[in-house]
GUKE-188076 format. One line per field, with one value per residue (C-alpha): y, z, x; chain. Coordinates in Angstrom, 3 decimals. Layout:
REM GUKE-188076
yy	[Y,...]
zz	[Z,...]
xx	[X,...]
chain	[A,...]
//
This chain:
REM GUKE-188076
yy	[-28.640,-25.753,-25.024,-22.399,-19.144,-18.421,-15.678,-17.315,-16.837,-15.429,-13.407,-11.495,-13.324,-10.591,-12.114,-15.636,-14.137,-12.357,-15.424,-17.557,-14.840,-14.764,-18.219,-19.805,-22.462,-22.627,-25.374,-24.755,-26.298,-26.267,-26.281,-27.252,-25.282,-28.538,-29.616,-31.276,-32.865,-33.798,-35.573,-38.687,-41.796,-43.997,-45.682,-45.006,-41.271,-41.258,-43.196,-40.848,-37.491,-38.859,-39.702,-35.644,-34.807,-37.233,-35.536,-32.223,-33.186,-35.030,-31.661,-29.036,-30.692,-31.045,-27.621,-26.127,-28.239,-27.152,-23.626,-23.113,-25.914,-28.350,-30.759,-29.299,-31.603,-32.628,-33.280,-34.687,-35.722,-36.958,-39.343,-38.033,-34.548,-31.806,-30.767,-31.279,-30.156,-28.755,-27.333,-24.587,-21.633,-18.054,-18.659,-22.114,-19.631,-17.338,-19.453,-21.176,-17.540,-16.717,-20.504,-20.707,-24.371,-23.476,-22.044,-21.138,-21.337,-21.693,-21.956,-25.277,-24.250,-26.078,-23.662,-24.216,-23.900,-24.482,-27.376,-29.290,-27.357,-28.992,-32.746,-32.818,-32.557,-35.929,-37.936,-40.427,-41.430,-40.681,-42.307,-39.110,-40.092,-37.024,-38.756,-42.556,-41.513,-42.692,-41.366,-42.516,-42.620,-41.031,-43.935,-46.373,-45.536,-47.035,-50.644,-52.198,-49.526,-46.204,-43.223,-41.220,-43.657,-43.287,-39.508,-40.160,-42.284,-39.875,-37.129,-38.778,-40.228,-36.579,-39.610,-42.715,-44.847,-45.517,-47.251,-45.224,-46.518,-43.612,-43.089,-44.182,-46.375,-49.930,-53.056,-56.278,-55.796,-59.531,-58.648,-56.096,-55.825,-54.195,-51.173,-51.017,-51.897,-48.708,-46.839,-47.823,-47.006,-43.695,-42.729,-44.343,-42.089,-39.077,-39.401,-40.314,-36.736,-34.907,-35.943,-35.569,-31.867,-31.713,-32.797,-30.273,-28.150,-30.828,-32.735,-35.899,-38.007,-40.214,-43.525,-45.835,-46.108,-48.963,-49.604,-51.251,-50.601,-47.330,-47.342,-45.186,-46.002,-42.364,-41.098,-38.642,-36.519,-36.058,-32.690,-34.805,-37.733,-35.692,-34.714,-38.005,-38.801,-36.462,-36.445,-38.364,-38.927,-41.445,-44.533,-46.327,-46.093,-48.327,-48.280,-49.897,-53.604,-54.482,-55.129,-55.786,-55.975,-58.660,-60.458,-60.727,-56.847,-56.359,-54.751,-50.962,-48.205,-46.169]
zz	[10.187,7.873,4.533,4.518,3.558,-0.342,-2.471,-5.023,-7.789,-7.024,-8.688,-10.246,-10.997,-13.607,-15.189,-15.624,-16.866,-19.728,-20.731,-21.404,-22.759,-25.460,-25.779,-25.570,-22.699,-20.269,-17.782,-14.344,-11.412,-8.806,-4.724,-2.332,0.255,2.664,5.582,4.507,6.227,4.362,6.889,7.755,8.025,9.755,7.031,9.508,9.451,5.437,4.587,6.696,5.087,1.782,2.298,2.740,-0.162,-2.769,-1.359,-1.942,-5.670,-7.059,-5.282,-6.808,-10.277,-9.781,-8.632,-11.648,-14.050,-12.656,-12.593,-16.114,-17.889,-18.587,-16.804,-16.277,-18.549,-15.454,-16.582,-13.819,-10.151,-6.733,-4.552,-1.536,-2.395,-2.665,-6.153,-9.381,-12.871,-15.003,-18.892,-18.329,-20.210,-18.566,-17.218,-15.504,-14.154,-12.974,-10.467,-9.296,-8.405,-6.392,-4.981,-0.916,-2.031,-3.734,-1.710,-4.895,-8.783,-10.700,-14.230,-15.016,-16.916,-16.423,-13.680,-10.861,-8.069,-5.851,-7.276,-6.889,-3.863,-2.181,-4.027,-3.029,0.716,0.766,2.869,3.420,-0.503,-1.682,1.555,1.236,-2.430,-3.180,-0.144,-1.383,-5.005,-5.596,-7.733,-11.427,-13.251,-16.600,-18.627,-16.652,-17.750,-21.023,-21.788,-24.157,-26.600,-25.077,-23.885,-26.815,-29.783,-28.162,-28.806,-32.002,-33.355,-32.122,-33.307,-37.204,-36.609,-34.968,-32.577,-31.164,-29.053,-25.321,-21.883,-18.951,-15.268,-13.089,-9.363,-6.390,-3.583,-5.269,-4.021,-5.883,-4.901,-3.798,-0.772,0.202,1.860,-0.151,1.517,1.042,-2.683,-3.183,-1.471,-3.751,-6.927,-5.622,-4.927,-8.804,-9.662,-8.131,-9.298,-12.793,-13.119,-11.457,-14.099,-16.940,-15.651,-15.815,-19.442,-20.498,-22.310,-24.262,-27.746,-25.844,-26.044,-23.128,-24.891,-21.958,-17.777,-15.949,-12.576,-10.444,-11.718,-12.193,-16.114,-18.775,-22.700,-24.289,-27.774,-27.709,-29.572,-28.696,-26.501,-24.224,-24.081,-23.235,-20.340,-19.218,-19.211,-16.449,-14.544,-11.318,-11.670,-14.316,-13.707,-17.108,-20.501,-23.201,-26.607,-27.082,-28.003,-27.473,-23.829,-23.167,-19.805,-18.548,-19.172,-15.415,-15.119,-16.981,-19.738,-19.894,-19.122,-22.316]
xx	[-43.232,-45.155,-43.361,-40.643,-42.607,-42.080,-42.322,-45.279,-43.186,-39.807,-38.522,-41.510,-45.005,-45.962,-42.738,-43.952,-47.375,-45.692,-44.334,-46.637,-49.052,-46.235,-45.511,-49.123,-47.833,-45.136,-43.675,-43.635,-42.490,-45.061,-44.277,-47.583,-48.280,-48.449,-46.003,-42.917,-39.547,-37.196,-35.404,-37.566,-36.183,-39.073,-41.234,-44.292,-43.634,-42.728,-45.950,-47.927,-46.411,-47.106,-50.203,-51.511,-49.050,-51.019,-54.062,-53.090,-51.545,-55.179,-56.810,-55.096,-55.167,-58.689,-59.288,-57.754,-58.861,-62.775,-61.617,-60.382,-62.371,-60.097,-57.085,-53.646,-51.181,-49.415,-44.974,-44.159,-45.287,-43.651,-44.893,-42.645,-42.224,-44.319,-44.102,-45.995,-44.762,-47.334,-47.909,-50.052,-51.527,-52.237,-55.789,-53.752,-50.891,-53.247,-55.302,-52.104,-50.416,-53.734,-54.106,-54.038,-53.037,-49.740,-46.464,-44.452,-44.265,-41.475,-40.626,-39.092,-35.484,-31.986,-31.306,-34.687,-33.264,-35.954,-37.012,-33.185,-32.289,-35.257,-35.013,-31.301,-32.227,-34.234,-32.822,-36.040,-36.553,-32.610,-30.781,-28.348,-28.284,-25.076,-23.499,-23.865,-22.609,-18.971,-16.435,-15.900,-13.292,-13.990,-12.115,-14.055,-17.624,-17.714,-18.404,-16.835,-16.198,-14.104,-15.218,-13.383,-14.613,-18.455,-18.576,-16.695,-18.962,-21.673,-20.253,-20.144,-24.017,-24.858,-26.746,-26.154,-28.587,-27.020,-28.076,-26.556,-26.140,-27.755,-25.322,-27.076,-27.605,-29.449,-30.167,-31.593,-35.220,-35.332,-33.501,-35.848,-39.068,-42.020,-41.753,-38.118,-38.829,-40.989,-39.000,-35.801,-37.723,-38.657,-35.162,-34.812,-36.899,-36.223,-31.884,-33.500,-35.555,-32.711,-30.037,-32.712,-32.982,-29.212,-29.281,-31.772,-29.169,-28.281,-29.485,-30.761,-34.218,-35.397,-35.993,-37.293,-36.502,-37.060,-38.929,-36.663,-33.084,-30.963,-30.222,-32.267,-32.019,-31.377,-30.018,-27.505,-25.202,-21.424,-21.694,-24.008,-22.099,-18.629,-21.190,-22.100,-18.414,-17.439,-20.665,-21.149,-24.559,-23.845,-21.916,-21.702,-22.611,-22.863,-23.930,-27.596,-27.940,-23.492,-24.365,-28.050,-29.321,-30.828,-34.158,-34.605,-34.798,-38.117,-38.943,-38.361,-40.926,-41.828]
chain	[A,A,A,A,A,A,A,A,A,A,A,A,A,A,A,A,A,A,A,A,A,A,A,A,A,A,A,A,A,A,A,A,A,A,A,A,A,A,A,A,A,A,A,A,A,A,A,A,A,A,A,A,A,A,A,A,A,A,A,A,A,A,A,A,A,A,A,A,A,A,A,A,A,A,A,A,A,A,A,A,A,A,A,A,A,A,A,A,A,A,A,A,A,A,A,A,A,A,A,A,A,A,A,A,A,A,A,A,A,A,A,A,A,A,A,A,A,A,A,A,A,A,A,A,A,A,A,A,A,A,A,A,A,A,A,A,A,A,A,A,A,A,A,A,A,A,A,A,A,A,A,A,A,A,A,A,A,A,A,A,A,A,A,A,A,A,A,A,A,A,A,A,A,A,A,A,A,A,A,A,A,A,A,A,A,A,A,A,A,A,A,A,A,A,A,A,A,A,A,A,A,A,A,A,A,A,A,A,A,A,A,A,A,A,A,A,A,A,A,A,A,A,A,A,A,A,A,A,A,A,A,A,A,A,A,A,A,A,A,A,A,A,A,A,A,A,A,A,A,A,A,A,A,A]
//
């Protein structure tokens, strides 16, 4: 199935130029222009899409990188979608916007909505992942201390260092197969960089993630915790080191 047709960066490319003439850099989502389902659900099939989405990802960075002299500082990339998130500077911008090899450019701001829009409809790497998320009570999600003396305590630090349980479908990975294993940490993935995108607004630093389980270590201030409190993305919270996971998890990702 070819990609949707795009505008190549809705709503005005001249726009995003301007911007990061001013600025110096700017971070932009980028959307290949290679064929994409989102609905797959035979490994065969999802292992064979990927395979020409790689391709065109290690192309394009390539490309540019000969064209203006140097390598794209590359935010962000998807093994099952088609999208790369780059740090570029207007020479960058300018060969993606004229690039056969890109369908559309966005810049990357809370509000992309063709960059969620799109990751919310994967159904091969996410197993419906919005579907599979359950509902939370609020005055459930923190361990051991409450919700309301969290963000307290937060508020009087301005931070406070916190592991959060991410929503989604998640096995032990010793009852899967391998494939099933990658699979599960790319849906990890995918729900992680979705609710990071969702925190944007907010005074937050990603501390460490780990490979095979939904929690990331983060510091935050009270505004972002009251947000992690009602959202459904998140499942627990607790305050670093009163509860700490589990040797057999692994160590974190930095």
């Amino acid at each position: 199935m070819a990609p949707t047709p795009m505008s190549t960066c809705p709503p005005d490319c001249d726009a995003l130029l301007a911007r990061v003439k001013q600025s110096g850099s700017l971070q932009v989502i980028v959307r290949l222009n290679v064929p994409f389902q989102s609905d797959l659900t035979d490994q065969v099939a999802i292992a064979a899409q990927r395979k020409p989405i790689q391709q065109a990802q290690d192309n394009l960075i390539r490309d540019l990188a000969a064209a203006v002299g140097q390598s794209p500082l590359v935010d962000l990339s998807y093994d099952a979608t088609p999208y790369l998130v780059l740090s570029v500077d207007s020479a960058s911008l300018d060969y993606l916007i004229n690039s056969t090899a890109v369908a559309a450019i966005e810049e990357d701001t809370p509000n992309s909505l063709m960059f969620d829009l799109e990751l919310g409809k994967i159904q091969a790497e996410t197993d419906r992942l919005a579907a599979a998320q359950t509902t939370v009570a609020p005055l459930d999600k923190c361990l051991v201390a409450g919700c309301a003396d969290l963000i307290t305590e937060a508020r009087q630090q301005r931070q406070i260092r916190i592991i959060i349980g991410v929503n989604g479908k998640w096995q032990v990975e010793g009852s899967l197969s391998p494939a099933d294993q990658q699979a599960q940490r790319a849906q990890l993935r995918l729900a992680e960089a979705m609710l990071l995108k969702r925190l944007e607004p907010f005074n937050i630093k990603l501390l460490a993630t780990w490979a095979s389980i939904p929690y990331m270590s983060l510091s935050a201030d009270s505004e972002a915790l009251q947000y992690m409190v009602t959202s459904p993305s998140v499942t627990n919270i607790r305050k670093e080191g009163v509860i700490p996971l589990k040797d057999s998890v692994g160590e974190p990702r930095n």
